[in-house]
LODOPA-242411 format. One record per residue (C-alpha): residue in three letters; x, y, z. Coordinates in steps of 0.1 Angstrom, whole numbers, plus 5000, padded with zeros to 4 digits. Example, Ala and Ser with C-alpha at 12.3 -4.5 7.8 and 13.67 -1.06 7.14 Angstrom:
! residues 2
site aa:ala, east:5123, north:4955, up:5078
site aa:ser, east:5137, north:4989, up:5071
***
This chain:
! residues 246
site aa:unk, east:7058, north:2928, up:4008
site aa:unk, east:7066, north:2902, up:3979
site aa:unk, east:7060, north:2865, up:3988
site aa:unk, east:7099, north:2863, up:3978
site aa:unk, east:7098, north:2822, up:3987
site aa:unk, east:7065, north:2814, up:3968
site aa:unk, east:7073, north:2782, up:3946
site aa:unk, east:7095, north:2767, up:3969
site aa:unk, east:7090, north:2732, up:3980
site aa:unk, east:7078, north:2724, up:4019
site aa:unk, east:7078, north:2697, up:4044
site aa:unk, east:7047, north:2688, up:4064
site aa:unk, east:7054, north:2677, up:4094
site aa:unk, east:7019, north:2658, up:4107
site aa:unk, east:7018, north:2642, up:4142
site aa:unk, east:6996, north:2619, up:4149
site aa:unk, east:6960, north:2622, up:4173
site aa:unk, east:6959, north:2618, up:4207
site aa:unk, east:6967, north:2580, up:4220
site aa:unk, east:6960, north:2571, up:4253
site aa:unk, east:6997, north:2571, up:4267
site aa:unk, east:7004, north:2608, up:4249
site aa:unk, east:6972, north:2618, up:4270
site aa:unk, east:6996, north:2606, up:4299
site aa:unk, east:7029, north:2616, up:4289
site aa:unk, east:7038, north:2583, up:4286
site aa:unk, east:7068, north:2573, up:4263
site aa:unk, east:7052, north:2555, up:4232
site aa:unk, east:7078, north:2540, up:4206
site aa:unk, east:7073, north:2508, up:4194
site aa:unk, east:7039, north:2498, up:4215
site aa:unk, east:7012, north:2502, up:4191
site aa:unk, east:6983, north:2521, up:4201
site aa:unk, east:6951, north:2534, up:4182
site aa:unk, east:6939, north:2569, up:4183
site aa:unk, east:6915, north:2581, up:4211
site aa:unk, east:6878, north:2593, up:4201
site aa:unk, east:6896, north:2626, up:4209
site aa:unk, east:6927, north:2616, up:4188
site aa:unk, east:6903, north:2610, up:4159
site aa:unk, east:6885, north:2644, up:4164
site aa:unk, east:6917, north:2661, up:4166
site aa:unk, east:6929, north:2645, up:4129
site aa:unk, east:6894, north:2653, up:4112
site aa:unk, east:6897, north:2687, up:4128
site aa:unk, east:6930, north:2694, up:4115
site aa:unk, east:6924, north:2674, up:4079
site aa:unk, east:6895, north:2693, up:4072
site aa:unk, east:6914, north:2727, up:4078
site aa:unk, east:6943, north:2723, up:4060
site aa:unk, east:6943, north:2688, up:4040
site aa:unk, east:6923, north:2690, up:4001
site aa:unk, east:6927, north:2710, up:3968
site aa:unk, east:6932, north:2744, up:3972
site aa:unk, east:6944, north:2737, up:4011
site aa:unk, east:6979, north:2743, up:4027
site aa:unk, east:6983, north:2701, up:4022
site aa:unk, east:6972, north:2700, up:3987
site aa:unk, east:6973, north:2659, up:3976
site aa:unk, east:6979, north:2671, up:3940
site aa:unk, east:7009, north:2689, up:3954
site aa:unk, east:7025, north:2661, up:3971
site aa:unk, east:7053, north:2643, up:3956
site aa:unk, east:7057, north:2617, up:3986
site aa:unk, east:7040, north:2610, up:4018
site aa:unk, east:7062, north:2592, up:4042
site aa:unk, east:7045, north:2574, up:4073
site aa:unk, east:7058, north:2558, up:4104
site aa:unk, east:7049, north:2522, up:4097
site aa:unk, east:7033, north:2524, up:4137
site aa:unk, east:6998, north:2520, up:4138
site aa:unk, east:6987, north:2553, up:4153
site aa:unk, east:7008, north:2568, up:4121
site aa:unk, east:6988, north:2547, up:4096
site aa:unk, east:6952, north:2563, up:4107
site aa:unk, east:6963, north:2593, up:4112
site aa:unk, east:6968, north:2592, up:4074
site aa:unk, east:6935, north:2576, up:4069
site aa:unk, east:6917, north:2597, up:4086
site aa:unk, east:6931, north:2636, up:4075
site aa:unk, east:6926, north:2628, up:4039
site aa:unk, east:6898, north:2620, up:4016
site aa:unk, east:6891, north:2584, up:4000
site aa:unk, east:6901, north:2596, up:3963
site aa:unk, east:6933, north:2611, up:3975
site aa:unk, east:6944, north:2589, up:3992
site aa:unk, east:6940, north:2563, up:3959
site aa:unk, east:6951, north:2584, up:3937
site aa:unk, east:6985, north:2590, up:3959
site aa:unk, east:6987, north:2552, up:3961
site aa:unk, east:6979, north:2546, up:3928
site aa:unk, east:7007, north:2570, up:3915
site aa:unk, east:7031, north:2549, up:3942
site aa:unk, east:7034, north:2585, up:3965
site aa:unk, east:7031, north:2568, up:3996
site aa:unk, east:7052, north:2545, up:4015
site aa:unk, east:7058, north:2537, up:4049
site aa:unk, east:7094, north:2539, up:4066
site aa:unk, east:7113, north:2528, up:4099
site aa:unk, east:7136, north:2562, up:4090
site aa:unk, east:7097, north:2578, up:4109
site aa:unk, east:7093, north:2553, up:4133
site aa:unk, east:7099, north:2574, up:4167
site aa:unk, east:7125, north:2569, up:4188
site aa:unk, east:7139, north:2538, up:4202
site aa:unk, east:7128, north:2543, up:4239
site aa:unk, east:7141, north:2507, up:4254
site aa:unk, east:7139, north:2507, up:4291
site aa:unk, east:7117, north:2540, up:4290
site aa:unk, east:7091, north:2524, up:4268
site aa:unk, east:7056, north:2531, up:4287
site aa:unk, east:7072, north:2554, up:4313
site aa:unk, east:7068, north:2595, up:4321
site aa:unk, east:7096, north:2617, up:4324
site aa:unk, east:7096, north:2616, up:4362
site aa:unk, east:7101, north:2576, up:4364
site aa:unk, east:7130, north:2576, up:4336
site aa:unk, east:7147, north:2597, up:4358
site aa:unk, east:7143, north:2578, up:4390
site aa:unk, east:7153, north:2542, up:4370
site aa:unk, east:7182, north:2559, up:4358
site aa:unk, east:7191, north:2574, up:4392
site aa:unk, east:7188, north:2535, up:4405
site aa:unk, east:7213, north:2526, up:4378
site aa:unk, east:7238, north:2552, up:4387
site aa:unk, east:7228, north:2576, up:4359
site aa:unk, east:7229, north:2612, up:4357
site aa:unk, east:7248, north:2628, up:4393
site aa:unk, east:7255, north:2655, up:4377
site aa:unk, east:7226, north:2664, up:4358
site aa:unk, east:7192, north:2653, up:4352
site aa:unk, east:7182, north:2630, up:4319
site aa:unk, east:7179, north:2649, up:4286
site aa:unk, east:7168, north:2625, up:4260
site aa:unk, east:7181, north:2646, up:4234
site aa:unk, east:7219, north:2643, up:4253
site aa:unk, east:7216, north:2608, up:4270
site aa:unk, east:7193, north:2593, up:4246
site aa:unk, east:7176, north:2554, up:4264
site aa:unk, east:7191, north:2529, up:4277
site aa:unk, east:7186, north:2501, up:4258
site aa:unk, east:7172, north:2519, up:4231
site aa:unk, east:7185, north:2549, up:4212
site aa:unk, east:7211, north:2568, up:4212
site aa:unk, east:7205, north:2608, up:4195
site aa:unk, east:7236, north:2593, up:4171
site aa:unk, east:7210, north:2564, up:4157
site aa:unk, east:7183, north:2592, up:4154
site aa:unk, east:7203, north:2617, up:4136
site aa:unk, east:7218, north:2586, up:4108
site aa:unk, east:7181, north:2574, up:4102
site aa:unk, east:7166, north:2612, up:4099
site aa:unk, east:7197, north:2626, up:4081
site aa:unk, east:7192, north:2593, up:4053
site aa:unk, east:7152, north:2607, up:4048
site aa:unk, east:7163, north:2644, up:4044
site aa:unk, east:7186, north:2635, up:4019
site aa:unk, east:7162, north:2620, up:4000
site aa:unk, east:7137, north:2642, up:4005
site aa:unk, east:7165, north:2668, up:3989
site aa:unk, east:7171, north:2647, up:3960
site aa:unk, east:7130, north:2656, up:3956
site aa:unk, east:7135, north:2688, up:3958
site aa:unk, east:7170, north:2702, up:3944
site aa:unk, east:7157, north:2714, up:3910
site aa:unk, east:7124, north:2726, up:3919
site aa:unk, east:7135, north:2750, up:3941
site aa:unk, east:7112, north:2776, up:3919
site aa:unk, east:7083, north:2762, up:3911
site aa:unk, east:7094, north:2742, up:3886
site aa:unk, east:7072, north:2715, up:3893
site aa:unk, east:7054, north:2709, up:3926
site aa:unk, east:7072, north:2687, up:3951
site aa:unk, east:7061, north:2691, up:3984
site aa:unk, east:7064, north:2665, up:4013
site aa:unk, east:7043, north:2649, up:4038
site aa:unk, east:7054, north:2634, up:4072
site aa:unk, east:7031, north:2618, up:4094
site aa:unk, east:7048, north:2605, up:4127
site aa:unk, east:7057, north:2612, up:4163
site aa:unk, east:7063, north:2644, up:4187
site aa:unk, east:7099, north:2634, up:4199
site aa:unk, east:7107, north:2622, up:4161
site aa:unk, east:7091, north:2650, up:4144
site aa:unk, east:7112, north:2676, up:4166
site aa:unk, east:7139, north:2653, up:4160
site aa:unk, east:7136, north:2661, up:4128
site aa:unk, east:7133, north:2698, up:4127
site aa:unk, east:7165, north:2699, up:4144
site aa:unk, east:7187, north:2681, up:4115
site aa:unk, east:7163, north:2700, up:4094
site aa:unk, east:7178, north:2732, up:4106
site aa:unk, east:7214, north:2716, up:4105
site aa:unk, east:7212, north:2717, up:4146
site aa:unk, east:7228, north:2687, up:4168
site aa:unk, east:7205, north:2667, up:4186
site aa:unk, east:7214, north:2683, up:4218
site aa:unk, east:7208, north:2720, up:4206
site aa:unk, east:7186, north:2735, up:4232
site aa:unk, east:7158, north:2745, up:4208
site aa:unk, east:7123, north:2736, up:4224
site aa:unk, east:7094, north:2727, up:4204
site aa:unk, east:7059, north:2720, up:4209
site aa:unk, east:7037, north:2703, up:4179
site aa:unk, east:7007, north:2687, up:4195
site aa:unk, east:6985, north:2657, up:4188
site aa:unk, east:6973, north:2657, up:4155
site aa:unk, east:6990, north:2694, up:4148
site aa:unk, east:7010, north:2706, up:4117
site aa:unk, east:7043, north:2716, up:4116
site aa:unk, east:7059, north:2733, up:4082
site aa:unk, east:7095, north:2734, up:4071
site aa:unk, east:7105, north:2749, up:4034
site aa:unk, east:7141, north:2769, up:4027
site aa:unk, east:7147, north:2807, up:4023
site aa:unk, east:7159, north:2823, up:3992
site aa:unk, east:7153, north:2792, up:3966
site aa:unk, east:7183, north:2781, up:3981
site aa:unk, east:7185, north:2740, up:3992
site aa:unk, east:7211, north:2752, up:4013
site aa:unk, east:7190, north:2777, up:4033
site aa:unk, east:7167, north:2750, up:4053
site aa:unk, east:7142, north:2774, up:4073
site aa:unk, east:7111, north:2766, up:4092
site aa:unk, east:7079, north:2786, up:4078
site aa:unk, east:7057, north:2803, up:4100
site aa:unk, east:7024, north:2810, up:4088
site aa:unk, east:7007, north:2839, up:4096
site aa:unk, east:6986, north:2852, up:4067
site aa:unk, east:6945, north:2841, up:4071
site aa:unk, east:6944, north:2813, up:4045
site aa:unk, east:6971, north:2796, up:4059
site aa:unk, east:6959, north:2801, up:4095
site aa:unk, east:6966, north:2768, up:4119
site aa:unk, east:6944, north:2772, up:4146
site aa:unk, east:6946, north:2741, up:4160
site aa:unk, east:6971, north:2728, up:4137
site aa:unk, east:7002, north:2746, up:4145
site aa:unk, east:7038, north:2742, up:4156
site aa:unk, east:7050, north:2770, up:4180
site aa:unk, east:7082, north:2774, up:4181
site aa:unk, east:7111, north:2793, up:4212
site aa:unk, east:7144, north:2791, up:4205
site aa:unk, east:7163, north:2798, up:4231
site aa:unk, east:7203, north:2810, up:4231
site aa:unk, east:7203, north:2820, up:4194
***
């Protein structure tokens, strides 16, 4: 079978390693934290796989690399790629860092698992009728899905701009993302054109790969890619997807 989409520009979507409150489940947004000895091993696991010439992440391939600006972001990025690409990225100003990748606002929740959010927001009268759904009832005090979607709908705009007429091969254009699990899925969601609320589950773990491109050389066929031929393999960099109710 043809590779009818080769050419076509992608989106990386990196997560960063392991911190000490993922390895709890706790709800990390703006608290920075550095990367566990396992979160580190995790990144130079993943970077050596799939990051370098010739790789799935090819720095010569790259037109931008976009970073939360939150510290756990930052080396994660240092760490999955080599000293020379990284200064040759710089030096050809293909790297900047952005609040649009910051992950979400968690407010009250900051710090907190899943099990406490919903007994605070049972205290506060919250959620009779059903249980908390961060991707419905977004934080109090922090973000609503609304304020996610505006800042990750502005980024895939641009991110378009990048690649509207380089849809075959004209030039290569991918993009990099290095950021957050709740973020990340956030933005695989608008990605696909989905609401914030669409029930569409998603697991990308620490220091894991996730890669979006479109179908058809079409910018208006977003699609998720799912590798499955042996020199794209993502053993432990992968994103595994279930939709559910499509």
């Amino acid at each position: 079978m043809p590779d009818k989409d080769a050419g076509t520009p992608r989106v990386f979507l990196y997560r960063h390693g392991q911190t000490e409150w993922s390895k709890n489940g706790r709800y990390t947004g703006v608290t920075e934290l550095e990367l566990t000895q396992d979160g580190e091993k995790q990144v130079l696991a993943s970077g050596k796989m799939i990051v370098g010439s010739g790789k799935l992440i090819d720095p010569a391939h790259l037109a931008h690399v976009y970073i939360s600006p939150r510290k756990r972001a930052m080396q994660t990025f240092e760490i999955a790629f080599s000293d020379a690409a990284k200064q040759q990225l710089r030096d050809a100003n293909k790297v900047s860092e952005t609040d649009r990748l910051a992950e979400w606002g968690y407010g009250l929740y900051e710090g907190l698992v899943t099990k406490e959010i919903r007994a605070l927001r049972k205290e506060h009268g919250l959620d009779t009728e059903q249980e908390w759904d961060i991707w419905r009832d977004g934080c109090e005090e922090g973000e609503s899905p609304q304020e996610v979607t505006d800042r990750i709908d502005d980024l895939i705009k641009e991110i378009r701009e990048l690649h509207k007429d380089n849809m075959h091969g004209e030039k290569h254009c991918d993009v990099l993302l290095v950021a957050h699990g709740h973020l990340l899925r956030a933005f695989t969601k608008r990605w696909l054109g989905y609401p914030m609320e669409f029930p569409l589950s998603m697991m990308l773990e620490p220091g894991a790969v996730g890669v979006l491109s479109y179908q058809h050389h079409s910018i208006d066929e977003p699609a998720l890619m799912l590798y499955v031929n042996s020199s794209a393999l993502l053993e432990s960099a992968n994103l595994l997807l279930q939709p559910r109710n499509l």
